[in-house]
DOZAZA-799442 format. One record per residue: residue number from 1; residue in one letter; chain; x, y, z of N, C-alpha, C in turn. Coordinates in pm, whole numbers, plus 50000, padded with zeros to 5 digits. Layout:
REM residues N
NUM,A,A,X,Y,Z,X,Y,Z,X,Y,Z
...
REM end
This chain:
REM residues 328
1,X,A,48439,48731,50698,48509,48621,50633,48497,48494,50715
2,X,A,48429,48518,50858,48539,48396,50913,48361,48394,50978
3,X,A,48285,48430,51000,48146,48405,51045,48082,48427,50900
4,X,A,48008,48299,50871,47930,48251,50737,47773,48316,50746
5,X,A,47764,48331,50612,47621,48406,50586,47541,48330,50498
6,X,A,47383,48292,50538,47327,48241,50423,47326,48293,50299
7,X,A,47380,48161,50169,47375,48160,50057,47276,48314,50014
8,X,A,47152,48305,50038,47009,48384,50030,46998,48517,50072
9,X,A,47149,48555,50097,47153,48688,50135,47234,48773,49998
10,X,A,47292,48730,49933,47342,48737,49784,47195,48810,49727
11,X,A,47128,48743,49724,47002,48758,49627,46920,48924,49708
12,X,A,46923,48945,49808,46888,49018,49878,46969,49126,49909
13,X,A,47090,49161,49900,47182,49255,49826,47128,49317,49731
14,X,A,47114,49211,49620,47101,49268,49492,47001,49295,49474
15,X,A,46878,49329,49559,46767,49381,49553,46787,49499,49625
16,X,A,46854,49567,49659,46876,49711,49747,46935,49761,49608
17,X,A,46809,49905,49649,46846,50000,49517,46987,50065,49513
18,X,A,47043,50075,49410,47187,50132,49459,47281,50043,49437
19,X,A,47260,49929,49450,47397,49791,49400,47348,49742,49275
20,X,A,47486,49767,49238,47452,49772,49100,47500,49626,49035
21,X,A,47593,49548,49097,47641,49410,49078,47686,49346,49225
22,X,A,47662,49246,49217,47728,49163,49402,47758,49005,49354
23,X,A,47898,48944,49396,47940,48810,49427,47979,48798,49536
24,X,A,48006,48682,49561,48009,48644,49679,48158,48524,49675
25,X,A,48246,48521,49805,48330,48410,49783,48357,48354,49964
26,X,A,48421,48240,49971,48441,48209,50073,48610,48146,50133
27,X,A,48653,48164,50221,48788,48215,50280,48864,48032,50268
28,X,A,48923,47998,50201,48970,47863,50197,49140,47852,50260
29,X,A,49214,47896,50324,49338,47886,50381,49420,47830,50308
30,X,A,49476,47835,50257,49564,47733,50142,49741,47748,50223
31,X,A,49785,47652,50174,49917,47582,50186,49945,47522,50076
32,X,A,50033,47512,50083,50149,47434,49951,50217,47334,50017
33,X,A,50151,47170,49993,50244,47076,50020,50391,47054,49997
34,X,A,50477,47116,49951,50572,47114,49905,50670,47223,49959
35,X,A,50560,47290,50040,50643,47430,50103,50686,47539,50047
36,X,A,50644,47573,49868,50724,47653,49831,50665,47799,49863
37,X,A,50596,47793,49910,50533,47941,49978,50485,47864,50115
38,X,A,50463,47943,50199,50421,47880,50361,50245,47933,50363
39,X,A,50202,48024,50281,50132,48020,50295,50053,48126,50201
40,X,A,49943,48081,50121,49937,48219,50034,49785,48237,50050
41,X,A,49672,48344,49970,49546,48345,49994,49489,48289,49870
42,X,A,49374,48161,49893,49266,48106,49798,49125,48143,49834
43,X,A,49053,48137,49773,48909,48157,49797,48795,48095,49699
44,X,A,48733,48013,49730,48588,47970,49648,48498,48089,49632
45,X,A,48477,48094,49462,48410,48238,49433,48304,48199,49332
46,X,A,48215,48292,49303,48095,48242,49245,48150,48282,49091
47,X,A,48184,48137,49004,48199,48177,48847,48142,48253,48804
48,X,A,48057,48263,48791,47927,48329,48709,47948,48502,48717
49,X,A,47992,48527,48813,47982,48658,48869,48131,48763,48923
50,X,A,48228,48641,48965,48353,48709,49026,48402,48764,48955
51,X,A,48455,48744,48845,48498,48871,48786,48509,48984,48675
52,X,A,48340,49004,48649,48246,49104,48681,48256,49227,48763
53,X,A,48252,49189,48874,48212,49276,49027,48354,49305,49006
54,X,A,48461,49176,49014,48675,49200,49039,48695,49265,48911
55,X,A,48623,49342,48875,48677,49403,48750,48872,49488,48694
56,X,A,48913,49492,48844,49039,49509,48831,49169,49387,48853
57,X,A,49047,49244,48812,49173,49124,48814,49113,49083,48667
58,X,A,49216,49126,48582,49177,49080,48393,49202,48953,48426
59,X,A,49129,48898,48316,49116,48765,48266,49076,48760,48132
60,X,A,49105,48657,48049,49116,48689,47916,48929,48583,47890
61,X,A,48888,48661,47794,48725,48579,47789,48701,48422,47719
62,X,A,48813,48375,47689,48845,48226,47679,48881,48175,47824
63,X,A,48958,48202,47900,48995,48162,48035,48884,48140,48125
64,X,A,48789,48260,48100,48655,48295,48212,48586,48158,48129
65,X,A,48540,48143,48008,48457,48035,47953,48468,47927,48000
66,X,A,48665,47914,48012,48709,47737,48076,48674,47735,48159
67,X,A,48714,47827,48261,48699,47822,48401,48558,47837,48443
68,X,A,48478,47855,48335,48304,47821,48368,48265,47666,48353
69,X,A,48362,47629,48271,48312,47478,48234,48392,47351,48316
70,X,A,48473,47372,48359,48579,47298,48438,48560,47348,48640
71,X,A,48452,47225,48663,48445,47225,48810,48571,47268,48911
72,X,A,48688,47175,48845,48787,47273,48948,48871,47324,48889
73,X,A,48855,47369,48789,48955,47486,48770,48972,47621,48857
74,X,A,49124,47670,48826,49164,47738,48943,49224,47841,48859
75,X,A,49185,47979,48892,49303,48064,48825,49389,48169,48898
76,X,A,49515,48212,48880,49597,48262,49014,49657,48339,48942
77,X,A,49692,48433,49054,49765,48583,48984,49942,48522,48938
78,X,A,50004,48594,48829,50100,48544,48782,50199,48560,48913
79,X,A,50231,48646,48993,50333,48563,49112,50315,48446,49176
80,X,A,50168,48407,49216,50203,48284,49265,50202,48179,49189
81,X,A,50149,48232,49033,50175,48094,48941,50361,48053,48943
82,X,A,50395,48141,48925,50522,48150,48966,50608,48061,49052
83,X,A,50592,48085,49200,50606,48038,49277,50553,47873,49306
84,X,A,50453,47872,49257,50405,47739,49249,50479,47676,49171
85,X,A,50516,47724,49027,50550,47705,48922,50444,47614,48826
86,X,A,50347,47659,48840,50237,47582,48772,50202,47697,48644
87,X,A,50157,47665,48499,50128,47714,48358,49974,47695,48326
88,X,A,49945,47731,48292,49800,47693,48249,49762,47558,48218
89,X,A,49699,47491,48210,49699,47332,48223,49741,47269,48239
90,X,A,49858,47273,48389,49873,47202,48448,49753,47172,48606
91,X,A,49867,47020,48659,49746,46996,48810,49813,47041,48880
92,X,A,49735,47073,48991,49749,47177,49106,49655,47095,49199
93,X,A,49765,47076,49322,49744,46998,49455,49768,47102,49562
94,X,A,49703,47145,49640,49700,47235,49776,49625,47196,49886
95,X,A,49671,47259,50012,49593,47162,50133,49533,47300,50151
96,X,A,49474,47274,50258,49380,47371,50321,49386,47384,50488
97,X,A,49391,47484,50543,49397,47485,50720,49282,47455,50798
98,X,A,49147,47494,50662,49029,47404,50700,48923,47320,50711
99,X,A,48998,47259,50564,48924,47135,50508,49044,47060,50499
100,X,A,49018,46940,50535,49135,46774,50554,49136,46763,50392
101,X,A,49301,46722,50372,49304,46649,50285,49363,46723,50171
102,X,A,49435,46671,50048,49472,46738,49967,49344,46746,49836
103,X,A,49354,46912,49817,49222,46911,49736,49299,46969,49563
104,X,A,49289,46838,49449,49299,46876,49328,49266,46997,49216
105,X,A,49347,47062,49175,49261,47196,49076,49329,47174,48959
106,X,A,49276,47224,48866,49344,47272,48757,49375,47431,48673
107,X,A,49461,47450,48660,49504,47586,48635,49415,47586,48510
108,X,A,49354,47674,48495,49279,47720,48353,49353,47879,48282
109,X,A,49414,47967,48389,49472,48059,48327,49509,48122,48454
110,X,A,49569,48262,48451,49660,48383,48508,49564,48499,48481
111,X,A,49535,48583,48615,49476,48697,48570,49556,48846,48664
112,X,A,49535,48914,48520,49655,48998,48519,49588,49097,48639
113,X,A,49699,49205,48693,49633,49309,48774,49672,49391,48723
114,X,A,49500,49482,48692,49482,49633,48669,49498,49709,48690
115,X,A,49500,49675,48841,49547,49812,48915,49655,49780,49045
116,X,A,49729,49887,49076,49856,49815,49182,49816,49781,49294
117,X,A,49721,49799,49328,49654,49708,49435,49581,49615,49422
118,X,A,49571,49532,49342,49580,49426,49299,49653,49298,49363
119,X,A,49643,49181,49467,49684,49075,49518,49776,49009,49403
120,X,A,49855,48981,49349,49913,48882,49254,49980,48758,49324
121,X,A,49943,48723,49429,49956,48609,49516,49843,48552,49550
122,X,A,49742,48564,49477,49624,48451,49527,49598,48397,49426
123,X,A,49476,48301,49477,49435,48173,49406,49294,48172,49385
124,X,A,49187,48186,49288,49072,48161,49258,48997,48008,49223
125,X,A,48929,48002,49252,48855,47860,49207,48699,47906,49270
126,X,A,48616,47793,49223,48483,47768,49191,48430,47710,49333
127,X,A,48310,47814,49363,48331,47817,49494,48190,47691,49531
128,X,A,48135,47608,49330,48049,47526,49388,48110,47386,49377
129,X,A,48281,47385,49382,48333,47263,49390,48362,47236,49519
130,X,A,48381,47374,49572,48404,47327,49758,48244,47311,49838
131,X,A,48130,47358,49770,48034,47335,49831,47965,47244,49793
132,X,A,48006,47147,49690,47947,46976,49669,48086,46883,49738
133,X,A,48143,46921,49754,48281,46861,49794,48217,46804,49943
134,X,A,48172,46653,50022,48181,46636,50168,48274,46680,50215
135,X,A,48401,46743,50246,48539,46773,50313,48427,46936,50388
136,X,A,48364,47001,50262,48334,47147,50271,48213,47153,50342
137,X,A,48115,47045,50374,47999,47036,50431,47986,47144,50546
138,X,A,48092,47169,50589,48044,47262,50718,48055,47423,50657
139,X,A,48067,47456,50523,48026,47572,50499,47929,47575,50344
140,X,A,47851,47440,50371,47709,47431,50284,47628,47523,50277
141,X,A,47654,47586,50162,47500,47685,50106,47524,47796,50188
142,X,A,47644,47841,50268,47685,47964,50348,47796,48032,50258
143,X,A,47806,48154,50294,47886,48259,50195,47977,48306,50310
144,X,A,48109,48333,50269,48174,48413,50337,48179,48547,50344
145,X,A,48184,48634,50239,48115,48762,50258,48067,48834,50112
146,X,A,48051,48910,50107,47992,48996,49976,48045,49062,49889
147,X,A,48075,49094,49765,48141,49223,49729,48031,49278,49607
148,X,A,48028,49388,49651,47920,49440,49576,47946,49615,49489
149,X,A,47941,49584,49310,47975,49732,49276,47798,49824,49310
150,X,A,47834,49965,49333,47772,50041,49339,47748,50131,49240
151,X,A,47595,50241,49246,47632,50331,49057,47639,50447,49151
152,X,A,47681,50508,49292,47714,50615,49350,47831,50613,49384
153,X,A,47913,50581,49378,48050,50560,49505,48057,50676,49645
154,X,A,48019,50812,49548,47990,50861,49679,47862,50891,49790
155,X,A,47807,50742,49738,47684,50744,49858,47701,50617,49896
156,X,A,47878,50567,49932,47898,50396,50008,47852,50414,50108
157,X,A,47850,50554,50190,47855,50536,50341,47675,50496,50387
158,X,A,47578,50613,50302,47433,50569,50345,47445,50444,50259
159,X,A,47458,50375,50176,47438,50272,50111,47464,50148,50169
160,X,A,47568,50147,50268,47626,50058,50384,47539,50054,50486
161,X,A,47512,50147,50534,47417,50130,50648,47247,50082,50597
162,X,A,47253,50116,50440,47100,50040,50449,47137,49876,50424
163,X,A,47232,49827,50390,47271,49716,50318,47250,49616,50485
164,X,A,47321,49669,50585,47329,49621,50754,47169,49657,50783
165,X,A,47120,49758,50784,46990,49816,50824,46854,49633,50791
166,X,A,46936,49618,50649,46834,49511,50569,46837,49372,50659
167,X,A,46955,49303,50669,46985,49253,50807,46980,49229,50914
168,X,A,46958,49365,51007,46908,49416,51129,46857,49271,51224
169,X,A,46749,49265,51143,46607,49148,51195,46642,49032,51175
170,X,A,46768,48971,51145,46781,48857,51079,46864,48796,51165
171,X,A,46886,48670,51176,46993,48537,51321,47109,48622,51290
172,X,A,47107,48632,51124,47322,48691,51116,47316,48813,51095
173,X,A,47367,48927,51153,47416,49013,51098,47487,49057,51017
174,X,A,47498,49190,50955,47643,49189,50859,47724,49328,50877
175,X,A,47836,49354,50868,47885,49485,50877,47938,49547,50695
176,X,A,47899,49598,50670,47939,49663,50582,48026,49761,50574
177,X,A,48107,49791,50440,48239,49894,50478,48291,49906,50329
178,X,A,48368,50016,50317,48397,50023,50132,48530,49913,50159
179,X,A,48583,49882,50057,48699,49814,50062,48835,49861,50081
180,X,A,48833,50004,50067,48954,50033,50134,48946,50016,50307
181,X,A,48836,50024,50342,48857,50024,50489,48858,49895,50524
182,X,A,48790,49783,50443,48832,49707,50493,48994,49627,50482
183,X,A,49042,49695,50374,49173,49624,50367,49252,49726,50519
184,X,A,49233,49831,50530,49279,49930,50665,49259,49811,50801
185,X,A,49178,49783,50795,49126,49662,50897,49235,49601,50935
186,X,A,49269,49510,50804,49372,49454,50844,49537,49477,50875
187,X,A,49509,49606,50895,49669,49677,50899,49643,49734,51042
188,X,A,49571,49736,51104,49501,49796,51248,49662,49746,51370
189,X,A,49653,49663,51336,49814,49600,51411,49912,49663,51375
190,X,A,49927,49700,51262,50057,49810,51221,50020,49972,51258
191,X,A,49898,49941,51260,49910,50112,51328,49983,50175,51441
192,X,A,50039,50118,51538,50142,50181,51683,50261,50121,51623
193,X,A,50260,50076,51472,50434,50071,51473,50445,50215,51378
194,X,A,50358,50234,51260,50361,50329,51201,50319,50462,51280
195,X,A,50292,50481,51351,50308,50584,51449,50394,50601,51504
196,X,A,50476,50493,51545,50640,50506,51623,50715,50539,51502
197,X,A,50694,50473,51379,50793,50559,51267,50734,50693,51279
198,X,A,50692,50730,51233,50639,50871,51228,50710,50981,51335
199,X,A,50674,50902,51467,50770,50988,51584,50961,51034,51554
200,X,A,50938,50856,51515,51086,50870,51522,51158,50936,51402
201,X,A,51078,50951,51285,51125,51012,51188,51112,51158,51174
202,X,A,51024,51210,51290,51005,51351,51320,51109,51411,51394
203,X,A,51154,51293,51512,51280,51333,51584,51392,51362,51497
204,X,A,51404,51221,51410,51542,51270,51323,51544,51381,51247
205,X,A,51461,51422,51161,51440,51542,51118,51496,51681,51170
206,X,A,51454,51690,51348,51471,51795,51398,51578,51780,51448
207,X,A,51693,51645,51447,51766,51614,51484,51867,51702,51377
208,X,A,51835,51644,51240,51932,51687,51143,51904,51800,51102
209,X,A,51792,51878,51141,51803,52030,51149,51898,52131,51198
210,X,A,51885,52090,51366,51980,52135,51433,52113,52061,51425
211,X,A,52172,51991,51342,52335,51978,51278,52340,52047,51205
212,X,A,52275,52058,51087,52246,52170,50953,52288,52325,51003
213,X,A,52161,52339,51145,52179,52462,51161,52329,52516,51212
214,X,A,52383,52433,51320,52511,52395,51399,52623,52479,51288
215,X,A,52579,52353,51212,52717,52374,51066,52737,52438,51018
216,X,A,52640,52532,50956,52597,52682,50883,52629,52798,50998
217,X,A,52558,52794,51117,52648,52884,51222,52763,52892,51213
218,X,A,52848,52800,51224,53009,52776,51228,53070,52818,51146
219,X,A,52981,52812,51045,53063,52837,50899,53021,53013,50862
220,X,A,52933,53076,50923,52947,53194,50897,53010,53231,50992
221,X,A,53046,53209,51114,53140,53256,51218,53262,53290,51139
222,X,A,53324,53157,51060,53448,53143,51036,53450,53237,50893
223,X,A,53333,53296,50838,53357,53363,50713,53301,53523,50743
224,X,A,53297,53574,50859,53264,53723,50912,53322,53808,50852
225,X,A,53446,53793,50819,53521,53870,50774,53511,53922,50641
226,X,A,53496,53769,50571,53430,53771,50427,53326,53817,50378
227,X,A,53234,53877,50453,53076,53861,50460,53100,54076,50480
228,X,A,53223,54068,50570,53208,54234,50592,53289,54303,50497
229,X,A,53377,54195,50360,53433,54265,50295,53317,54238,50153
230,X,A,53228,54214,50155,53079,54186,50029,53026,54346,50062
231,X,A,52989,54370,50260,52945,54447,50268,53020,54562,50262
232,X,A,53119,54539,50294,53213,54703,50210,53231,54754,50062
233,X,A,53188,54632,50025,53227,54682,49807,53122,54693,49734
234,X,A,53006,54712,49837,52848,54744,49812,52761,54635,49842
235,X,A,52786,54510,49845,52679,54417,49891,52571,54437,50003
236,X,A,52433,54413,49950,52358,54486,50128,52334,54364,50174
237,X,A,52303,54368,50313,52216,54281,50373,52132,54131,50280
238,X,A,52076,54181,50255,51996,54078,50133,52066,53998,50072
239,X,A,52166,54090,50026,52269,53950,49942,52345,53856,50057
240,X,A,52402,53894,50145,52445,53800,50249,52368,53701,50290
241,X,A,52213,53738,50320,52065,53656,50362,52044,53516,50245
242,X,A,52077,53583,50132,52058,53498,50008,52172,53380,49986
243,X,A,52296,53400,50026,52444,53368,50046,52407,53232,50097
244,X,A,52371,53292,50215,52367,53201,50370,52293,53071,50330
245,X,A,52124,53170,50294,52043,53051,50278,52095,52980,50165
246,X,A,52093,53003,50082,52152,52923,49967,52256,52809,49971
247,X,A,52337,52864,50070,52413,52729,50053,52410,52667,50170
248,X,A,52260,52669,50257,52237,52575,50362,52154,52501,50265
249,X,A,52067,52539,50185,51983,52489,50084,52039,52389,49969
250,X,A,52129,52432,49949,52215,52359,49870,52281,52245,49919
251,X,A,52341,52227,50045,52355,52147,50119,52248,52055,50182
252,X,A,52134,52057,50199,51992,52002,50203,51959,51920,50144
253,X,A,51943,52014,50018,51929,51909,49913,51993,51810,49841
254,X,A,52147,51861,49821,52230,51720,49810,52248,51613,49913
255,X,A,52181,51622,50029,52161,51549,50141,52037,51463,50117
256,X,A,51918,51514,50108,51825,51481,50043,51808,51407,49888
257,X,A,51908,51428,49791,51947,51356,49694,52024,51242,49689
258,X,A,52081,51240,49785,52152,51116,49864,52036,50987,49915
259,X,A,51989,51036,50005,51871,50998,50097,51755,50939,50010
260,X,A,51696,51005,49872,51570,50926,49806,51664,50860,49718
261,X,A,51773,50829,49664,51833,50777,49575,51890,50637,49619
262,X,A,51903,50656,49731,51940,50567,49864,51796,50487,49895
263,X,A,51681,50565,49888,51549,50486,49943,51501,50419,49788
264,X,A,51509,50495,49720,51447,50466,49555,51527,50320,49544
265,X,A,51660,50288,49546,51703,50155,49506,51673,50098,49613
266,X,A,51665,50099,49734,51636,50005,49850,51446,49945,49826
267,X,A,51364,50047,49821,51289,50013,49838,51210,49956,49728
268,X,A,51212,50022,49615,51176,50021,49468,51239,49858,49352
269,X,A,51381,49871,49477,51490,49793,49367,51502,49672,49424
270,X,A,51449,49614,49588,51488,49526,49644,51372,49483,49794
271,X,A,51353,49546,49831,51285,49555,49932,51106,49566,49887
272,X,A,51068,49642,49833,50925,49681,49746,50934,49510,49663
273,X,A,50986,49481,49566,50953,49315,49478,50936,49199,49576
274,X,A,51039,49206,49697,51061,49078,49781,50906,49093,49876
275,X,A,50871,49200,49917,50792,49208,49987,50617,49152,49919
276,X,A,50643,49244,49798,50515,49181,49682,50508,49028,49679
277,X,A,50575,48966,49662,50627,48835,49679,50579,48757,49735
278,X,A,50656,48828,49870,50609,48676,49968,50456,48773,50081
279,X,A,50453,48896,50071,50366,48956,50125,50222,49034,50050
280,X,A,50153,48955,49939,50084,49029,49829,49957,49035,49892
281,X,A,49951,48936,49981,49814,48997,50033,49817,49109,50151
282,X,A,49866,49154,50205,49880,49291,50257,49960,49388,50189
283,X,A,50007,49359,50158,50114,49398,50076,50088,49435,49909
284,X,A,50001,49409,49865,50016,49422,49668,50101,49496,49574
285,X,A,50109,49586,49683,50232,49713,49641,50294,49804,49694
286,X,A,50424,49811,49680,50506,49827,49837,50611,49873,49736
287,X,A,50628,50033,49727,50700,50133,49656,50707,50241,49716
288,X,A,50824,50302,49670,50816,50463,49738,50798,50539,49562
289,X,A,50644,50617,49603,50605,50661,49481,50677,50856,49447
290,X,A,50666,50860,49344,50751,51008,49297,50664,51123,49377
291,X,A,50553,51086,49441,50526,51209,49515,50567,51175,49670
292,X,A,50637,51090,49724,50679,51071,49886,50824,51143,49823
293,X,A,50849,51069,49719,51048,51169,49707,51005,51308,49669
294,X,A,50930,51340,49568,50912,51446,49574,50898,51546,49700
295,X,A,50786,51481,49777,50825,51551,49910,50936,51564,50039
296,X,A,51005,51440,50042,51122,51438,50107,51233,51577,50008
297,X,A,51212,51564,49916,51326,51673,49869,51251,51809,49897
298,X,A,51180,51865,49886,51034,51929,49960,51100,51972,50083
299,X,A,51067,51887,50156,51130,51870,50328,51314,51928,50326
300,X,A,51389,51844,50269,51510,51918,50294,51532,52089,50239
301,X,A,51435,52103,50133,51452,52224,50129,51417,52331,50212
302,X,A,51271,52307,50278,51221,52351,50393,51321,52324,50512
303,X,A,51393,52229,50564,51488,52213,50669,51631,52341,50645
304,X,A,51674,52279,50523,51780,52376,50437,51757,52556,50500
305,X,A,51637,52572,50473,51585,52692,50454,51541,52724,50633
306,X,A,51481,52683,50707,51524,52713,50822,51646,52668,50908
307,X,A,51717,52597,50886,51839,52590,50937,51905,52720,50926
308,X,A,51930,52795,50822,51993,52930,50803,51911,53061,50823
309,X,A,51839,53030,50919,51773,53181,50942,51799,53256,51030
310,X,A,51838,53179,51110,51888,53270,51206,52061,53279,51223
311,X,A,52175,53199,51178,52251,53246,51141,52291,53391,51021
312,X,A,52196,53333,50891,52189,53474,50807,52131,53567,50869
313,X,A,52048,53599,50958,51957,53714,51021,52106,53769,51091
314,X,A,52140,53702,51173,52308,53764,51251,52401,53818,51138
315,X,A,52424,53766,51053,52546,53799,50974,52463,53943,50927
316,X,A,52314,53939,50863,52327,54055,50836,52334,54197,50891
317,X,A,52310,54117,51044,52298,54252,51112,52397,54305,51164
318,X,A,52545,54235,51125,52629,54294,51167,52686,54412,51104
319,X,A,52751,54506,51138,52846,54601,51119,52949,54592,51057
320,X,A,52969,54693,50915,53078,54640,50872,53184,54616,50911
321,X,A,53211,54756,51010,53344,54732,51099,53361,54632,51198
322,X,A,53267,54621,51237,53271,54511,51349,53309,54351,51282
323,X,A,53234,54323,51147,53265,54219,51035,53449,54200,51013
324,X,A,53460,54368,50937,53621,54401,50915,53722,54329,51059
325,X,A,53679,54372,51131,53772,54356,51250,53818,54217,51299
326,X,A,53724,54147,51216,53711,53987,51288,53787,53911,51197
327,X,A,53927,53857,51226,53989,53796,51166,54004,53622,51146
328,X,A,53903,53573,51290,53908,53401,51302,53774,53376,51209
REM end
């Protein structure tokens, strides 16, 4: 993004067998004079072609026509039209962190996202208004990077290395990578915090195991008696085992029903929208999906279920008389 590639390498992409479509756009920094966002993502992209290849940012085929015919037209995902508060034909004034000066657009339309990873905080425009523009002269006839569909997906990895391989011999190099890794890229900084969650959420876990387990001990201590009058009126072993676990399990899980119902409105209801918001470019979608609760309730049942194993293993092995005898 940030080291420029000749224009002429576009064309030379698309001559490697295996790519099946390629555009190209370049990294424009945008700001909002007015402050109402501090800072969101724009990019100069090749009309003709962007979205084609962006096949998961809709656009309606009147919008793509304007926005072919109108030098600066600009089109932006509906949150930051939002935020801007700009509609389809209105003007649109934004600065840039690396071109001087306030540079004019016009909204031509909103393009919807297809899929939840999808940015709905950026800004599109025509990437040959910033390259006739003098302000843009210092990234003349240079590309910022590539995006290119493939007809294998599962042959990105040799397909990447011939795409760099083609390159090799040339002043610029290029690195190639599928796009999930490169969006991973940019989360590389969150990786030793999401590892410290991870720790720390492993600790608590085994933390609230051993209370679980604590509690369920205590509580068959205090019901021995009860447990040796099941086993006097025929109850065996098994049914006590079943007793035990069951209502450590039961207790688990209404703990655990607490806990995603508690995360589901926090994160889903308040925390997940605000973050989309003001964070869409790392961020596009920021939910706790039905298979993380699914597994947290998963987890307490598994916790539930060893918490009481070794209290039920004791109760059953006790003696009835010895059970009978125990009155605390």
């Amino acid at each position: 993004i940030v080291l420029l590639l000749p224009k002429r390498y576009i064309e030379d992409v698309r001559e490697i067998p295996g790519v099946k479509a390629a555009t190209w756009a370049n990294w424009f920094g945008s700001k909002d004079p007015k402050k109402r966002t501090p800072f969101f993502a724009a990019f100069a992209a090749d009309h003709e072609t962007w979205f084609s290849v962006m096949d998961e940012m809709g656009v309606d085929p009147s919008v793509l026509a304007a926005w072919k015919t109108t030098p600066n037209g600009a089109i932006l995902g509906d949150v930051l039209a939002k935020t801007l508060e700009v509609k389809p034909g209105d003007r649109l004034v934004i600065q840039s962190d690396i071109f001087p000066g306030d540079w004019e657009f016009q909204v031509i339309g909103i393009y919807k996202a297809l899929r939840k990873t999808v940015d709905r905080n950026s800004m599109v425009f025509r990437w040959d208004y910033l390259n006739n523009d003098p302000r843009g002269a210092v990234m003349r006839d240079k590309i910022g990077w590539v995006l290119t569909r493939i007809d294998d997906p599962s042959a990105s990895a040799s397909l990447s290395k011939k795409i760099d391989a083609t390159f090799d011999q040339r002043d610029d190099q290029t690195v190639t990578m599928s796009e999930r890794a490169f969006q991973l890229s940019f989360l590389g900084a969150f990786a030793s915090v999401l590892r410290a969650f991870d720790v720390v959420s492993a600790i608590i876990l085994l933390i609230m195991a051993l209370i679980l387990a604590n509690t369920i001990a205590t509580a068959v201590r205090e019901r021995t008696h009860e447990y040796g009058v099941l086993r006097a009126v025929g109850f065996r072993p098994g049914h006590v085992v079943a007793f035990i676990v069951g209502e450590s399990v039961l207790i688990a899980v209404m703990g655990g029903l607490v806990g995603v119902l508690i995360t589901a409105g926090l994160i889903n209801g308040v925390m997940g929208p605000a973050i989309e918001q003001d964070m869409g470019g790392l961020f596009p979608y920021f939910r706790a999906p039905m298979q993380v609760i699914a597994l947290a309730l998963l987890a307490a049942v598994v916790l539930g279920t060893l918490a009481a194993i070794i209290p039920a293993w004791r109760a059953s092995r006790l003696k009835v008389t010895d059970a009978l005898r125990r009155i605390d």
